[in-house]
N, C-alpha and C positions, 0 to 999 in steps of 0.2 A: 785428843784433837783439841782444839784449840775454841776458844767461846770467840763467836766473832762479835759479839755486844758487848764484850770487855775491851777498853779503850786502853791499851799500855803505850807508855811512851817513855823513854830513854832519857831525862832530862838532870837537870841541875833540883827540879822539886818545887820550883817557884810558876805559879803564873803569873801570866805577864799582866791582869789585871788586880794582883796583889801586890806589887811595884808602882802601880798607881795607886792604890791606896796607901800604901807605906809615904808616897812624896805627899798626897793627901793629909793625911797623919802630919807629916811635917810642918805645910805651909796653913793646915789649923794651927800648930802650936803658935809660928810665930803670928798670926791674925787673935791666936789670944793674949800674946805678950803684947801687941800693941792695943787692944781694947785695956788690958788690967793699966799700961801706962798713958793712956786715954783719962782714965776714969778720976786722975787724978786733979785732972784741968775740967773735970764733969760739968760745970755749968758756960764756959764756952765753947766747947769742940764737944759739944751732946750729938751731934750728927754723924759724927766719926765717930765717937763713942757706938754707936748703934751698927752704925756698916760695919767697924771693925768684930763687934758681939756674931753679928749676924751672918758675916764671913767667917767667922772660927768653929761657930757652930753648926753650919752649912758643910764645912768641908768635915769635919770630925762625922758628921751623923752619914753624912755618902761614904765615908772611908769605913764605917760600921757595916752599913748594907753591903758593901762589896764585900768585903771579907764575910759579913754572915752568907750569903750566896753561895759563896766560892762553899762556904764549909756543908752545906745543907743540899744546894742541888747538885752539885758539880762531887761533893763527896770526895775534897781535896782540900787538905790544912794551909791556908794562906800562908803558914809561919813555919811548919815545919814538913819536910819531905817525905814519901811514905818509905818509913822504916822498921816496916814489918816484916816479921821472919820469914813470909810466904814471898814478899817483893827480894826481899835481900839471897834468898835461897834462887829463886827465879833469876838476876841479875849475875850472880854468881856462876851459874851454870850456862848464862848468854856469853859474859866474859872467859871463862878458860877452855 
């Protein structure tokens, strides 16, 4: 019989709050390319130098927590699908 407190779903392996952190991830990197090419004009654009710092490391440290979450309560790898031998066995036997 079946556990009804096991949560199975039929999916592609992704949540959908680990696609926000992936575009996260992203639009840190480019708020650190434009702080690093900030940095070069450092003593007049110090105010964008600081919001661009502070937006890259803003959005990198939220795109950390989300993926720690997803891996820690939710007991789902943000990055990779579950491809264990009891789900691939289980899925096998849904499909034929």
């Amino acid at each position: 019989m079946a556990d009804p407190d096991v949560h199975r779903h039929e999916s592609h392996g992704n949540h959908p709050m680990s696609i926000i952190a992936f575009a996260l991830l992203l639009i840190g990197g480019a708020f650190s390319a434009l702080w690093l090419i900030t940095l070069a004009d450092l003593p007049d654009n110090k105010t964008m130098n600081i919001t661009y710092g502070v937006l890259a490391l803003g959005c990198l440290v939220f795109a950390t927590m989300v993926f720690s979450y997803l891996t820690r309560h939710l007991h789902h790898s943000p990055v990779m699908p579950d491809n264990t031998k009891t789900e691939i066995d289980r899925y096998l036997a849904k499909v034929r």
